[in-house]
C-alpha positions in Angstrom: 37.2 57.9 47.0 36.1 54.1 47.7 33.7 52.0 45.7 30.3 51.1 47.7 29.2 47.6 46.8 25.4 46.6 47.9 24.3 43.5 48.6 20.8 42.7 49.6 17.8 40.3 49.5 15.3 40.7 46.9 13.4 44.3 47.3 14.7 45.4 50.7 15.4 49.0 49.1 19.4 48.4 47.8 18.4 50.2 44.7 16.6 53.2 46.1 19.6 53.6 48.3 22.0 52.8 45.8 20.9 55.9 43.9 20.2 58.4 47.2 24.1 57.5 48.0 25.3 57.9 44.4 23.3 61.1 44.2 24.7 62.5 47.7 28.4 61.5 46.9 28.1 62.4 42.9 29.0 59.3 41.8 28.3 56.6 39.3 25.4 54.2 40.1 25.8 50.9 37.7 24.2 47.2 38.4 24.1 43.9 37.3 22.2 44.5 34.3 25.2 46.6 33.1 27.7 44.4 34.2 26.2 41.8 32.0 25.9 43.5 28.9 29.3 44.8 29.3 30.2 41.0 29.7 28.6 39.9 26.8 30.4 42.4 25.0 33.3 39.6 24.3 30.9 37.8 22.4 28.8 35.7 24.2 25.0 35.4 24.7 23.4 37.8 26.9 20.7 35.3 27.8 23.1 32.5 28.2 25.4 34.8 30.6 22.8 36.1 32.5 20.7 32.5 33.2 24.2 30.9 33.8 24.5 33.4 36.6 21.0 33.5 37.9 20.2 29.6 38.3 22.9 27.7 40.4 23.2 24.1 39.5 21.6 21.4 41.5 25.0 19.7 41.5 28.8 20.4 40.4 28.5 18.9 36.8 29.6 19.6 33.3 28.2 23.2 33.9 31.2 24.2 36.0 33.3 25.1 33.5 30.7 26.8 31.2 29.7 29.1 34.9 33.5 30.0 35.4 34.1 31.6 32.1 30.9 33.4 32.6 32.2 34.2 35.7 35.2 35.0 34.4 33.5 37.9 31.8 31.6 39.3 34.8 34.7 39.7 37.1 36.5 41.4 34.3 33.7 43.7 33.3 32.9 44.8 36.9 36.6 45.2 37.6 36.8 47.3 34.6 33.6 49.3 35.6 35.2 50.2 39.3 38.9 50.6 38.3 39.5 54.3 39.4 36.8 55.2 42.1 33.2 56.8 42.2 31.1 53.8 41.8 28.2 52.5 43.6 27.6 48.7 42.6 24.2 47.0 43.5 23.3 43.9 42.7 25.6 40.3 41.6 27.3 39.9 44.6 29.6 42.7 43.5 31.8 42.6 47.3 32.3 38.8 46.3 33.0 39.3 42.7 35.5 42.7 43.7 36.8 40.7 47.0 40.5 41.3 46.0 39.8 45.3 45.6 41.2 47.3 48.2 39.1 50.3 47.7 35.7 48.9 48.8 33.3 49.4 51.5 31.1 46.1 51.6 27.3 47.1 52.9 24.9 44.6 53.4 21.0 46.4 53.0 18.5 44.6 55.0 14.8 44.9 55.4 11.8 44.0 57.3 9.8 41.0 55.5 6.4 43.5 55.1 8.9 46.3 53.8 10.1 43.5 51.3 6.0 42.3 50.9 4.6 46.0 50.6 8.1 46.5 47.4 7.0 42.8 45.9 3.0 44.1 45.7 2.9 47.5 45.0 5.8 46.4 41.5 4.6 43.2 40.8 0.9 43.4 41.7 0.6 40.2 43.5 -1.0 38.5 46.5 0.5 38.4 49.9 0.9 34.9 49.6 2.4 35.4 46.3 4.5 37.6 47.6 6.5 35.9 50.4 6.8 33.0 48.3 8.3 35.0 45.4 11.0 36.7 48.0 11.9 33.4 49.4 12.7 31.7 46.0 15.0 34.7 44.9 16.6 34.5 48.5 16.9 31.0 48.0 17.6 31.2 44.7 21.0 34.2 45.7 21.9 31.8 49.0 23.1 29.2 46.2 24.4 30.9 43.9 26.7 32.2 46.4 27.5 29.0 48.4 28.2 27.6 44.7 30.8 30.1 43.3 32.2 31.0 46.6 31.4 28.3 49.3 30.3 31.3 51.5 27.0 32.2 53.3 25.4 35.2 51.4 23.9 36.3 54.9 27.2 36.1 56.5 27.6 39.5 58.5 31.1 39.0 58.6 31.8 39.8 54.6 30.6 43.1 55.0 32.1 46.3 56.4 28.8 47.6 57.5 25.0 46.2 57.7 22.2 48.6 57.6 18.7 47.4 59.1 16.0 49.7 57.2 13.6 48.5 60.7 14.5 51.3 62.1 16.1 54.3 59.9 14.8 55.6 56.5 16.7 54.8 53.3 17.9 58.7 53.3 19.6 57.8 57.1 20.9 54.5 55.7 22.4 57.1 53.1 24.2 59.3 55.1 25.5 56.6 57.3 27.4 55.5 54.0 27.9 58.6 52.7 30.4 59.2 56.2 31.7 56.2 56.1 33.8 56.9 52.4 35.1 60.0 54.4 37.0 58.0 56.6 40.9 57.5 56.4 40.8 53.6 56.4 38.9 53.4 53.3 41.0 56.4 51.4 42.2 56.1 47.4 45.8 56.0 47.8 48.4 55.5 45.3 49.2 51.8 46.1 45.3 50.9 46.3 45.4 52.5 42.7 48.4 50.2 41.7 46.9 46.9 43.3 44.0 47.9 40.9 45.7 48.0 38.1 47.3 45.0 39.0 43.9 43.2 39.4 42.5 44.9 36.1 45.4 43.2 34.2 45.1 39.9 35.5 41.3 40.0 34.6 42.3 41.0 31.3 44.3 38.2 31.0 42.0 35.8 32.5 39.3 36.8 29.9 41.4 36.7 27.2 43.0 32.8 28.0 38.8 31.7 28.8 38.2 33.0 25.1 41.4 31.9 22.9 40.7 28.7 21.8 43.6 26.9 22.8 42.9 27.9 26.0 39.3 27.7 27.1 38.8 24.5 28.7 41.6 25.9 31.2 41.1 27.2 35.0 44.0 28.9 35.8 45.0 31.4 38.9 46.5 34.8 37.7 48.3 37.0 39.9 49.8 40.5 39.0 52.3 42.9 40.7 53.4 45.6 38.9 53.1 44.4 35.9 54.7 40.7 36.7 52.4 38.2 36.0 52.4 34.9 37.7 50.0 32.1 36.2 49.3 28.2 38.5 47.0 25.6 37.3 47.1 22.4 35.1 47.6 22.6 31.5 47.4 19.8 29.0 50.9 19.5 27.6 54.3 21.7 26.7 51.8 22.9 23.8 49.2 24.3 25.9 51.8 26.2 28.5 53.4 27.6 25.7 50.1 29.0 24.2 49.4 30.3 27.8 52.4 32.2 28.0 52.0 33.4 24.3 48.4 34.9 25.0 48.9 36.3 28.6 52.1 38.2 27.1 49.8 39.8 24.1 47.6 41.7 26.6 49.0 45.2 27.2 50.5 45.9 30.6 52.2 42.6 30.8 55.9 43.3 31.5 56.6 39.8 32.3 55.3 36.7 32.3 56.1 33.9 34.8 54.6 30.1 34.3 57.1 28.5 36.8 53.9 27.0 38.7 51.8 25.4 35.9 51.1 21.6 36.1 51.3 19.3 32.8 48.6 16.7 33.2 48.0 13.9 31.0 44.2 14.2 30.1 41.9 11.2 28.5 
C-alpha cells in the first residue's frame, strides 16, 4: 500500500481529510509535530528545530548550514516514520522532503479563501480582517520556505499526483477520491519499491549520523545507496576528514560497502 503525503495552505481542511483517509484505508495518520519531536530525538532543541524550519531566512547566510542539518534530522525521521507503507503525512512539505520515495501519492488539498476564513475564525476567534491576513502570512511564510530548501514553487500543480479543490466536493468525496487512487496498480508496494526504501532509509541514516559526529558536521555531502553500496560526493577538508567520512558511514548498520571515489579535498581558510 502507498504512503499519502498532503500538502496544503494554512486551514484548507488537510487535516480533517488526513484523518477521514487514514480512518477509511486503516492507516497511520502522523504530522509535522511528530516528525519534529522524533527529529529532536538525536539531541537537538525542539524549539530550535522547529523555528529553523518554520521561518526561512531573508537571505542565504551563515544559517544555511545550521537549516540543512535540521533538515537533515527531519528527512531522516520522516523517512523512518514511512519506511514500510500505511502512512498518511500532513503537513512539512512531506512530498518534497520524501521526493526520492517511490511509494507515494503526492495530493495537494485546496480550498476556497471563506472555507479557509470561516477554519481561521471559528479556531482562532479572530476578525475577518484578521483572518485573511493571518492566512496570507503562513502562505507566504510556506511559499519561502519551499523556494529556499528546494528552489521550487509550493503551488506548483506539477509536484503532485493529484489536486483536490474542496469548492466543489466535501472533505468525505475528497476522501474517497484518495482512498481509490492507493488501489491502483501504478502506485502498488512491490518488492523493489521496498528495496529502494531501504536503500533511502540507510543513506538517511548515514546522513544524520555524519551531520552529528563531530568531525563531520560542518560537511554537506550527497549519499546514495543501492543495495547496501553506499556512494558518498561532496568537498571535504583534507585526507583526515575523508577518512573520518568513510569511518562513520561504515559504523551504521546496513552498510555493506562504502565507496568515496567522488569526494573533493578542498583547502579551507
Amino acid at each position: 500500500m502507498p504512503v499519502v503525503t498532503i500538502s496544503r495552505g494554512s486551514y484548507s481542511g488537510g487535516k480533517m481529510l488526513a484523518e477521514c483517509l487514514a480512518g477509511k484505508l486503516g492507516y497511520r495518520c502522523i504530522d509535522r509535530d511528530l516528525i519534529i519531536k522524533r527529529a529532536a530525538a538525536s539531541g537537538v532543541s525542539e524549539e530550535e528545530l522547529r523555528a529553523a524550519l518554520e521561518k526561512p531566512p531573508s537571505f542565504l547566510g551563515a544559517t544555511g548550514h545550521t537549516k540543512y542539518i535540521y533538515l537533515t534530522l527531519v528527512q531522516a525521521a520522516l523517512t523512518e516514520e514511512v519506511g514500510t507503507d500505511k502512512v498518511v503525512y500532513h503537513g512539512l512539505a512531506g512530498h518534497l522532503l520524501l521526493k526520492e520515495a517511490p511509494h507515494l501519492i503526492r495530493t495537494r488539498i485546496i480550498a476556497p479563501m471563506e472555507f479557509r476564513i470561516r477554519m481561521v475564525q471559528d479556531r482562532l476567534h479572530l476578525e475577518r480582517g484578521e483572518a485573511i491576513s493571518h492566512i496570507e502570512k503562513m502562505d507566504q511564510t510556506r511559499r519561502k520556505w519551499t523556494q529556499f530548501l528546494y528552489g521550487v514553487d509550493w503551488g506548483d500543480a506539477s509536484l503532485y499526483d493529484l489536486v483536490v479543490n474542496l469548492e466543489r466536493m466535501s472533505i468525505e468525496q475528497a476522501c474517497d477520491v484518495i482512498a481509490r487512487m492507493t488501489r491502483q496498480k501504478c502506485f502498488a508496494w512491490t518488492a523493489e519499491r521496498r528495496e529502494v526504501m531501504q536503500d533511502l532509509m540507510l543513506a538517511s541514516r548515514i546522513r544524520v549520523k555524519l551531520a552529528l559526529d563531530p568531525a563531520t558536521s560542518d560537511l554537506e555531502l550527497q549519499i546514495l545507496s543501492r543495495q547496501g553500496t553506499v556512494s558518498i560526493q561532496g568537498e571535504v577538508a583534507g585526507i583526515d576528514q575523508a577518512t573520518a567520512v568513510g569511518r562513520i558511514a561504515r559504523s551504521v548498520p546496513g552498510a555493506k560497502r562504502v565507496e568515496l571515489k567522488q569526494l573533493e579535498l578542498v583547502t579551507r581558510f
